[in-house]
N, C-alpha and C positions, 0 to 999 in steps of 0.2 A: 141045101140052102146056103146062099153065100155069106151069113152073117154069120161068126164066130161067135160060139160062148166060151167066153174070157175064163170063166170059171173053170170050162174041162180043158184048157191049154195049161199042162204040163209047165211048171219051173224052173228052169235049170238052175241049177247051182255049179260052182265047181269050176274050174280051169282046164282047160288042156295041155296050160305052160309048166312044161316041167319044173322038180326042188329045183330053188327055193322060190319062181317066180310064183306060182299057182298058190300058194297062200300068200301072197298079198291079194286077191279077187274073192275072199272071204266073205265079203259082205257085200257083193253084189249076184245080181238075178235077173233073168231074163226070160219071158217068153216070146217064144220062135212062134210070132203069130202068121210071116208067108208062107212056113212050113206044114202050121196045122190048116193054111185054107189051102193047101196046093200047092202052091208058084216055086216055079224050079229056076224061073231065070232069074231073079233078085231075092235078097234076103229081107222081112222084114220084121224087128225086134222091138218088144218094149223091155229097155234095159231101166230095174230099180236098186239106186246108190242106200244104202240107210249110209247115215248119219258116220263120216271118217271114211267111207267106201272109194275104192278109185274101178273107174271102167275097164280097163286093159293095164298093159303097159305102155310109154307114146310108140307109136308107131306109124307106118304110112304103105301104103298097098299100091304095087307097081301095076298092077292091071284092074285093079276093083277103084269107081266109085263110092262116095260114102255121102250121104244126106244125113244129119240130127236134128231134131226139134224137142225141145224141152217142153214136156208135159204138165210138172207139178214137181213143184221146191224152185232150187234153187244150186246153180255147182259151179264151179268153175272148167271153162275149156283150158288145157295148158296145151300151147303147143311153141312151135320154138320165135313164136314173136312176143311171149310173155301167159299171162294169165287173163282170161277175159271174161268177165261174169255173165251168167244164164241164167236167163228164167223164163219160166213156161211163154211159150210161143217164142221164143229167141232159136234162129237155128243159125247154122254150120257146114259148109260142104267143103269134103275134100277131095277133088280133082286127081282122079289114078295117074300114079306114076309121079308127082308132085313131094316130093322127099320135104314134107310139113310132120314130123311126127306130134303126134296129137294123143289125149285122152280127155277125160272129164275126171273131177275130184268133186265131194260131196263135203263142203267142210263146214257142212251148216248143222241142225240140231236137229232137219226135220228129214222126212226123205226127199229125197230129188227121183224123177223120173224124165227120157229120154225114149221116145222113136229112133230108131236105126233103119235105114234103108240101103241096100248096097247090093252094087250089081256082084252075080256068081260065077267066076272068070275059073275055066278050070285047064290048064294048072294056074296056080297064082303064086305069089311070094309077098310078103310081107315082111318089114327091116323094124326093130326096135331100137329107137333112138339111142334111150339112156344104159345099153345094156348089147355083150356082144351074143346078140342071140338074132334069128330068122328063124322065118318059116317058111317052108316050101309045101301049097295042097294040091294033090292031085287027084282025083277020082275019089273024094272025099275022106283022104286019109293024111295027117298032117307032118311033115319029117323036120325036127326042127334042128339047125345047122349055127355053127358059129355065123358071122359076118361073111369070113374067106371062104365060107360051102360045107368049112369041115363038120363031122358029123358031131352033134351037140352031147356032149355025154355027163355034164354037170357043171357050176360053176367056175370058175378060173379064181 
């Protein structure tokens, strides 16, 4: 049947960004709901902020699409033309290859929630704005690299 139950999709927690970025994404959660119905050529997630939580770190994806729509609360988008408030049904698309780095912050009391939609571009790379870090994914394994390529081995 094609209707998901929400209940037995799995929660991620946790980061894939290595010390010291991957504890700041403490307080966010996500479930990979294109994953648990199938679909292998886009992603799509309900990402939930509690209360102080931020999305990622800004960033922006040279070959992936990204669509958001806000769910329930309320967060801020930052991205590098300032900060610009969200609330359910307010979305966002970031145009691949578009060097906008972007995240969402929750700096409300209550929780914020967010749809993620994003095409799955395999290899892809992805830049973080505030921080000299990338990623590069291929065959769904993630290498992550200073800015200049070199191999990411801890902060600077």
């Amino acid at each position: 049947m094609p209707k998901l139950d929400l209940a037995s999709v799995p929660v991620k927690t946790g980061s894939i960004y290595p010390a010291p970025y991957a504890a700041q994404m403490a307080d966010r959660s996500s479930l990979r709901l294109g994953e648990a119905g199938g679909l292998t050529q886009f992603g799509v997630n309900l990402v939930t902020l509690e209360p102080g939580a931020k999305s990622s770190l800004r960033h922006w994806h040279e070959r992936e699409d990204e669509f958001v729509m806000v769910t329930e609360g309320t967060c801020l988008l930052i991205d590098d033309d300032g900060e610009h408030v969200m609330g359910a049904g307010d979305c966002a698309a970031f145009p691949a290859g578009e060097a906008n780095g972007h995240h969402f912050v929750n700096r409300s009391e209550s929780v914020a929630k967010f749809l993620v939609v994003g095409s799955k571009m395999n290899p892809e790379r992805a830049t973080y704005s505030d921080v000299d870090l990338a990623v590069e994914i291929a065959d769904g394994k993630a290498r992550f690299t200073h800015k200049d390529g070199r191999d990411y081995e801890g902060a600077d």
